[in-house]
N, C-alpha and C positions, 0 to 999 in steps of 0.2 A: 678167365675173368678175375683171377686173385692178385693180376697184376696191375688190374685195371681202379683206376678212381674216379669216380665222378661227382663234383661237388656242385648244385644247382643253390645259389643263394650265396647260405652259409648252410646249408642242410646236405649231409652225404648222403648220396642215391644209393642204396643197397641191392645188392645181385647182380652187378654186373652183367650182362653176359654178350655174346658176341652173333646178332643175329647175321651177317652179310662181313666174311674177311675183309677188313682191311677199311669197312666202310660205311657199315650200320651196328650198333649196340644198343643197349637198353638196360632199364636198371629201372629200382621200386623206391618212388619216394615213399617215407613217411608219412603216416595224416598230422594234417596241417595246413594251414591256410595260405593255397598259394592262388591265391586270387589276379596277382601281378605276375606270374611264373614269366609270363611272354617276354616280359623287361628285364628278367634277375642276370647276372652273370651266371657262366656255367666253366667250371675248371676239369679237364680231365688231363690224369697222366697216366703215362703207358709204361708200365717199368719202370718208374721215378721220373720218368722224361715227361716234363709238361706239354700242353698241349702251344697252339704257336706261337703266341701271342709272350713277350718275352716275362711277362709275372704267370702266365699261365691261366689268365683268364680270358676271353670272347664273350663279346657280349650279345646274347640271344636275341632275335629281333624276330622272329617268329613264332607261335605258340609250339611248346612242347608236346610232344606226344607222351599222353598219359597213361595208355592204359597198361603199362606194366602194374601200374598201382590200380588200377580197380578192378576189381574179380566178381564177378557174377557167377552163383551157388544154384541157384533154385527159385522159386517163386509157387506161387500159392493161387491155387485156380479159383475159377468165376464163374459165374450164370451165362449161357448165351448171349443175354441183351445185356452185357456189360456189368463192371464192379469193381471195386474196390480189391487189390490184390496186391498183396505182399512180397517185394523182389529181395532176396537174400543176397547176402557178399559183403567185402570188405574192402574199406578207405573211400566212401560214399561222401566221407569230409572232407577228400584230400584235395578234391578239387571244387569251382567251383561250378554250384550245382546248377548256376542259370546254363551253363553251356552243356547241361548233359540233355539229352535227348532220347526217348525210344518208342520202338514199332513193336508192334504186334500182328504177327501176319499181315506186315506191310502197312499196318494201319496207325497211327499218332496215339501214343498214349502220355495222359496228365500226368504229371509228376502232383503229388497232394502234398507229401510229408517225406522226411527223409532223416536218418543217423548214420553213425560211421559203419550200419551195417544194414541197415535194411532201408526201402525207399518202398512209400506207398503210392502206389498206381491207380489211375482209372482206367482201365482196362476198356477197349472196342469192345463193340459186339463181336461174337465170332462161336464157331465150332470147331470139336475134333482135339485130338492131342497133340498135335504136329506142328503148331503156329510157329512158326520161328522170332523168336524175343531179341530182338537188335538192340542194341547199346551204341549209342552213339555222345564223343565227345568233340566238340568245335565242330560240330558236322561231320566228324570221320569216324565211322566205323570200329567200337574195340573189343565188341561183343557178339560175338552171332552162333556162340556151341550152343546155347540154351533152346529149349522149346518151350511153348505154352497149352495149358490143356484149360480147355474149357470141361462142364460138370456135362456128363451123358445125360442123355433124354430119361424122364420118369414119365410112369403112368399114375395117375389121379382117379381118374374116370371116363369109363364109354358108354358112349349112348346111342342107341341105334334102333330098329323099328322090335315089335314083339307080337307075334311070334317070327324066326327069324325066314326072310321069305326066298323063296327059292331061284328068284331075279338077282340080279346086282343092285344092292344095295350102299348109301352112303354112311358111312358110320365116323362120328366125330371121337377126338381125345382131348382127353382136358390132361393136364401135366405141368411139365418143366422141361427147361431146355432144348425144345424142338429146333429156336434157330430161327431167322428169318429167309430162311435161301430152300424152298419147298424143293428141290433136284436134287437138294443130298440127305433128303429124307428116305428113309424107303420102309416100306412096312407090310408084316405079312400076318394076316388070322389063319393060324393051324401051318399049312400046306400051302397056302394058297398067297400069290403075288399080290397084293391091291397095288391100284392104278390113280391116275388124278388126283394125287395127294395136292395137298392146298393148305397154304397156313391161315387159319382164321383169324388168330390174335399171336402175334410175333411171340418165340418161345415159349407162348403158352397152349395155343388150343391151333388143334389142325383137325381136317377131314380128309378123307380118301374112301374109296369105291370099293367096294369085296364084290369079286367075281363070283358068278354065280354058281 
């Protein structure tokens, strides 16, 4: 790549480097507002030798592929039923922000706010640590290393009959972060499986059965 140049505008692309011999490359624009990127000229030479066009410029008629310049870090977890959450990375200015897009475990999330390094999210409902956090710019795909975690279930309070009887009984939880999807619930008193767990109030309050 140290022989490579590529000049998108009047702005030089930095990093070169050579994804596919002979026939794909990539490089890191600057932040900067390239709202028109689609329309700019773009210059590359290869060992001094320009690119075909006899001044050594072509002129781009289709959007650029950005994501060498935006990088996604980390992001900052949420309540089951949704929230407000914080996605880390850099050059979040460099392009523009109507065309970025992302999922969360598949699912549309708002963009609220944004800087050249963090972008705030409204986050799905969802559980579990493993959500996969997608990035998407013009509709394509530049992000998919990241995961998302939602916050673990807590306990508040249980209520249940007294004294405690020697049948199966129903015993409710008051809490946090249960989730609205009762099957990837599961819960046990002491030793023992309970059964017909049920959400009564979506990531707040569930019940289920204690075997007897």
């Amino acid at each position: 790549g140290s022989q490579i140049a590529v000049i998108i505008g009047n702005t030089t692309c930095a990093n070169p480097q050579i994804l596919t011999p002979n026939t794909v490359l990539s490089c890191t624009l600057p932040p900067g507002n390239y709202n028109n990127i689609s329309s700019l000229p773009i210059s590359i030479s290869v060992g001094n030798q320009p690119s075909a066009s006899g001044n050594g410029t072509n002129s781009v008629t289709v959007p650029i592929n950005t994501q060498a310049s935006i990088v996604i870090q980390g992001s900052t977890p949420t309540q089951t039923n949704g929230g407000l959450v914080t996605i880390t990375g850099t050059n979040f200015n460099s392009v523009d922000l109507s065309k970025i897009s992302i999922t969360i475990g598949g699912v549309p999330a708002t963009i609220v706010s944004s800087s050249g390094t963090t972008l705030v999210v409204k986050a799905p409902a969802g559980t579990g640590t493993d959500n996969t956090l997608n990035v998407y710019f013009n509709k394509n795909l530049i992000s998919s290393q990241n995961t998302f975690t939602y916050f673990p279930p807590s306990i508040n309070n249980v209520t249940y009959s007294f004294p405690y009887q020697s049948t199966a009984q129903r015993i409710t939880i008051n809490g946090n972060n249960f989730g609205n999807d009762s099957s990837l619930i599961k819960a046990t008193v002491g030793n023992y499986q309970c059964s017909d767990v049920q959400i009564v109030v979506p990531s707040e309050e569930i019940s289920y059965t204690v075997p007897a």
